[in-house]
N, C-alpha and C positions, 0 to 999 in steps of 0.2 A: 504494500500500500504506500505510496506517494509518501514523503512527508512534507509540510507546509511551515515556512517558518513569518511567525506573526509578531507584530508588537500591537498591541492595544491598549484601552484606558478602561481601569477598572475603578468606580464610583466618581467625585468629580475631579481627583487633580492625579493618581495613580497612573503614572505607564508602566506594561511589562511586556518584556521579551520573551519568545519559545518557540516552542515546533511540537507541531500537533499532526496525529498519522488522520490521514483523512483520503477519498476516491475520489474530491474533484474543489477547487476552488469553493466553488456554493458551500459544499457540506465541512469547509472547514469554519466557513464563516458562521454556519451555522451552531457547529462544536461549540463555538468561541461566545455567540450570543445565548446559548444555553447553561453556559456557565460563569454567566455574567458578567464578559466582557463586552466593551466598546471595539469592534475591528477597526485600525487605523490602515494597516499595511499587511497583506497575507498573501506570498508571493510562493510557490514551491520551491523547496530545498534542492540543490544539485545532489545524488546519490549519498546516502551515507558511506564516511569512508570508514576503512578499520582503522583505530587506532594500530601504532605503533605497540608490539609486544613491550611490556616492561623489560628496561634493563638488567643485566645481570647484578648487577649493582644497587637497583633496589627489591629486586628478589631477594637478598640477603636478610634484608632487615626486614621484622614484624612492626608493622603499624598495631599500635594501643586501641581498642577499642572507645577509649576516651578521644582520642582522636575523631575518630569517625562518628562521633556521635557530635561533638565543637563545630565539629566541619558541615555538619546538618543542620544545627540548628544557628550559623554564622550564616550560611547560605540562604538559608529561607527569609533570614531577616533581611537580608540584605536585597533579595528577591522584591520583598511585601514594602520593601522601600521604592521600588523602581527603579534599583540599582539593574542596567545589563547582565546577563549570565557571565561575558566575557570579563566584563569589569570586577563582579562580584569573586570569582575564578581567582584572579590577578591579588586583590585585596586580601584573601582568604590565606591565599600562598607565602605573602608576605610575611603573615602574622603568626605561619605556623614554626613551632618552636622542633619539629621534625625535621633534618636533612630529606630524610626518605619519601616523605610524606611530599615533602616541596615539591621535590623533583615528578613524586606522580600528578601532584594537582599542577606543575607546567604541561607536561603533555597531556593531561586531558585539556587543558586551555588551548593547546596549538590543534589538538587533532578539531574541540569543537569550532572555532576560528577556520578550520578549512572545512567546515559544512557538516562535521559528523556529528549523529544525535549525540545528548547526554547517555541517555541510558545505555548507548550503543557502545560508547565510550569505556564506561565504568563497567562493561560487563569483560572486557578485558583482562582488568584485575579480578580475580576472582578469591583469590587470597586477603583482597584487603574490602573488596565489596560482594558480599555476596547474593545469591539468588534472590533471596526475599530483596533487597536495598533493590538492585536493579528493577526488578518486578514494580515496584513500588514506584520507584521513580520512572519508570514506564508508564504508568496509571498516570501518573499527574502531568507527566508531558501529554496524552492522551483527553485529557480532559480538562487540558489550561490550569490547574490548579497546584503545578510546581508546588510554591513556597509553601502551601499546606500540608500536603503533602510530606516534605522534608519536615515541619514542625512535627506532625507525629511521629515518623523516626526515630527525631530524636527524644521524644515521649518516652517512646518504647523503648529504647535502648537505655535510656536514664534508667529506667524502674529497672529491666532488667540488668543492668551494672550495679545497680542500689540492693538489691536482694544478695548479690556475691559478695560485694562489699562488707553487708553488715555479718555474713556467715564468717567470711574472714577476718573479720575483726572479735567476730565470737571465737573463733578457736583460738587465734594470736597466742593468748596468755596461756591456757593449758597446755599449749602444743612448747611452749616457752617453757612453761614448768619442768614437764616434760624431757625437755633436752638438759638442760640445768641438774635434775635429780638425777639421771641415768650417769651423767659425766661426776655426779657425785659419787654417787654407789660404785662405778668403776673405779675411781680416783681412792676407794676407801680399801677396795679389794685389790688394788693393783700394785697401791704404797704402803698404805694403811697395816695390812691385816699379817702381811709379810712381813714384817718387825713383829707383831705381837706373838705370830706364830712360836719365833725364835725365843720369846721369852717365857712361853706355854711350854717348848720343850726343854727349855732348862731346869724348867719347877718337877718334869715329872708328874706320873698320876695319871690315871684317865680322864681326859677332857667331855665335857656335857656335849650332847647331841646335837644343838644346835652351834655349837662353834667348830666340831668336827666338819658339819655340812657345809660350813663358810670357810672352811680352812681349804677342801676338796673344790670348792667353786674360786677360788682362788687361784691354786696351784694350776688350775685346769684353764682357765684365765691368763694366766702367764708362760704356762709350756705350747699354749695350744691357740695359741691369736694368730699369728699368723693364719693359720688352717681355717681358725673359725670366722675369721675377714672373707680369705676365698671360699668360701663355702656358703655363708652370706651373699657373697657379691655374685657366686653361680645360682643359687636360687630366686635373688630378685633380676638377673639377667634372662633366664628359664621362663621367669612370670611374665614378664613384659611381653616375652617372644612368643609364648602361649596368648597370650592374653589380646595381643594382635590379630590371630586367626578369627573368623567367623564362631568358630564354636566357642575360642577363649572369649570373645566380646559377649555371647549371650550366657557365659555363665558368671563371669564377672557383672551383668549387667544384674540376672537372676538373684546375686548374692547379694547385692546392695540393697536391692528391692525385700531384704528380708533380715536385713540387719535393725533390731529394736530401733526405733525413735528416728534413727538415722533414715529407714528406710521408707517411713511417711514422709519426711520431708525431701528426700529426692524424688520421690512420687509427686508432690506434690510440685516443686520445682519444676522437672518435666512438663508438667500438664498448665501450668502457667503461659511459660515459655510454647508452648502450642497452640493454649488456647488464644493470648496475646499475637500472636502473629497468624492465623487463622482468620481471627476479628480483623484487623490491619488491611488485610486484604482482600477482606469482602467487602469492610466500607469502604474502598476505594476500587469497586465497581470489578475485582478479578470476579471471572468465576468459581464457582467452590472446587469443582475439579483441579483446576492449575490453583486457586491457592492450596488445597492440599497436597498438591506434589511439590509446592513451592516451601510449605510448613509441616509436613512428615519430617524432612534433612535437618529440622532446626533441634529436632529430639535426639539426646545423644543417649540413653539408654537403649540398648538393641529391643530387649523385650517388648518394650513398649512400642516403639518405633516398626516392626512388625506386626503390634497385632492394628494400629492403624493403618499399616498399610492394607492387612486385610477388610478394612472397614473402609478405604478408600475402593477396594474393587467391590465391594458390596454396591458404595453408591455408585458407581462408573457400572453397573447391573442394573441400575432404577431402584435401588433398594433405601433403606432409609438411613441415616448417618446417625443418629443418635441409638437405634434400634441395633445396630452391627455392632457397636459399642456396648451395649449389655453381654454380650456372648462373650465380652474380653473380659479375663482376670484381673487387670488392673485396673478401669474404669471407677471408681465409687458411683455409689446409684445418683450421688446429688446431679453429677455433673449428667451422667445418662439422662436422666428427666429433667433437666432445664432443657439440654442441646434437643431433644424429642420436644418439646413444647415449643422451640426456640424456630425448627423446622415447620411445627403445623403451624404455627402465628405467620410467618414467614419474616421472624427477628431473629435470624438466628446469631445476628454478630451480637445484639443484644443481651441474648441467652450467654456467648461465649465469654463476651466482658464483664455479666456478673458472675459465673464460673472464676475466669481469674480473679477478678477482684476477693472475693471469699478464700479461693486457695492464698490470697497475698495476704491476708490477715492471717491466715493460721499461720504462714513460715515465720509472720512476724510474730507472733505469741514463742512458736515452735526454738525459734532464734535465740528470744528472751529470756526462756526457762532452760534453757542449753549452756547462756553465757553464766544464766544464775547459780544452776548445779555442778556442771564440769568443773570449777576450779575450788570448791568445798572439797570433790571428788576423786582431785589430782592431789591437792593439799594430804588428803585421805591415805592415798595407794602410796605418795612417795614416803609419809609418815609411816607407816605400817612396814614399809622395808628398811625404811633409815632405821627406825627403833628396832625392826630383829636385827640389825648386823649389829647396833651398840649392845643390843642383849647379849648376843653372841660372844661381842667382846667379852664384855664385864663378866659372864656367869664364873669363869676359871678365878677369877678375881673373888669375888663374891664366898667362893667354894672353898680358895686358900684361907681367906680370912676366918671361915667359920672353924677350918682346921684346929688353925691357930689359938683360935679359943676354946 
């Protein structure tokens, strides 16, 4: 389909630039006065060209998801200002604090500067823009509504950075703890316990049970690190590489899904992250087919991630989407019977945004009482080991003195 590139006036002093896919002059001006623009100039585009592949050079480097989220919601304002795309492009570039990033946002500024769409552009990178971002920005070039467009993007990608953020921040300190007490307890068995031994076997006597087992977890500690580094380091290498295959991903994925407290909350994470881009793309006019094949890829747990695919050939059958969705083991009934209501009303992006919005309240409850108990709980586990290795020490101690008396 052709594409048309337009500048118009939207209310009474707004101009905006873009390119809209359209089959003939009329029906772009059309497009254009349907969603409330003023047509100033709408002339067809010469051929979209392909951008230029990224360089090797910024292949290297991973763009921040903060990043591309800055760059959406800088762009759109700068849009809704009647800043030119070219202009805005230029502007954006300047300001980014990325080498790698710069460099991609010039060449999408040179390739759109020689006639190529936006979306056409950005689906280039794939690494750094992906399926749904292009989709999306497709839609709003499609239906003149850019800068909006880009505004929920970066909605979405806010909230969803903001959920990882505050998890990560909830673990920070126990995971801290954590490292801190393990590098104790070695440091106790590795310097520590080694001097006291020698002073245990000068006294003579039978030594109590619990300093014998710290004496034996020491020795074995100090003869045998080497061995037990490589042997470490071959099982989490083993894991990884299993864990890669299709079968390791769905049983890694199986197991998450079934670990206590942990694994509501990745359930629930998932189905956020689904439902939130699912809704994205229906209100802006995709079809539920392609945004399903656009919002299935956004699920990184395998289990889940196939049994919606099976729910996607269900509807791609005439079947019902919310109904294919009961027959799945991970579904909760809530989200089943809104998305079934959500379909016969015909709201069903409706249905979907209060779906996530409720899963967003419990991760935050779930988050809250995670940051509240893990570190009473870590405080707990390092205590309980720190105090049997001091028991351990002291009992031989404790045992002479009673001698002595």
């Amino acid at each position: 389909m052709p594409i048309y590139v337009y500048r118009a006036k939207k209310g009474s002093d707004k101009i905006v630039e873009g390119s809209i896919e359209a089959v003939n002059e009329k029906e772009a001006v059309e497009k254009l006065s349907q969603g409330g623009y003023l047509p100033i100039k709408v002339k067809e585009s010469a051929q979209p060209k392909t951008a230029e592949a990224p360089s090797l050079a910024v292949r290297r480097y991973r763009i921040r998801s903060s990043e591309i989220t800055i760059f959406s919601r800088q762009l759109s304002s700068l849009l809704k200002s009647g800043v030119p795309i070219l202009r805005a492009l230029n502007v954006i570039s300047g300001q980014s604090e990325s080498p790698s990033f710069r460099n991609i946002l010039t060449e999408i500024h040179n390739a759109v500067e020689d006639g190529a769409v936006l979306s056409s552009v950005l689906e280039q990178y794939p690494g750094v823009f992906p399926p749904l971002y292009v989709a999306m920005i497709r839609s709003g070039e499609n239906s003149g509504a850019l800068p909006e467009v880009l505004l929920r993007i970066a909605d979405y990608r806010t909230k969803q950075e903001d959920i990882m953020s505050r998890f990560r921040m909830a673990m920070a300190y126990p995971l801290l703890m954590a490292i801190v007490g393990a590098a104790t307890i070695v440091f106790m068995l590795t310097f520590v316990m080694p001097r006291l031994t020698r002073i245990f076997s000068s006294m003579g006597g039978n030594l109590p049970l619990p300093t014998r087992i710290l004496i034996s977890i020491s020795q074995a500690l100090r003869q045998w690190w080497p061995w037990i580094i490589l042997v470490l380091a071959l099982v989490i290498f083993a894991g990884r590489k299993e864990a890669s295959t299709k079968a390791g991903k769905i049983f890694v994925s199986r197991l998450n899904l079934r670990i206590p407290i942990f694994g509501k909350f990745i359930l629930k994470t998932e189905l956020i992250r689904f439902n939130r881009t699912l809704e994205l793309l229906i209100k802006n006019g995709v079809p539920i087919l392609k945004a399903m094949n656009i919002a299935i890829p956004v699920v990184g747990n395998e289990v889940i991630k196939n049994q919606l695919k099976q729910s996607y050939q269900e509807l791609e059958r005439g079947g019902s989407f919310g109904r294919s969705l009961k027959d799945s083991t991970f579904c909760p009934p809530f989200m089943c019977n809104l998305i079934i209501v959500g379909e016969e009303s015909g709201k069903l992006e409706e249905a979907l945004a209060e779906v996530a919005s409720s899963y967003e309240r419990d991760t935050d409850e779930t988050i809250r009482v995670m940051s509240t108990l893990l570190e009473p709980l870590m405080i707990l586990v390092m205590g309980l080991i720190v105090g049997f290795i001091v028991i351990a020490m002291l009992l031989p101690i404790f045992e002479i003195n009673l001698m002595a008396r």
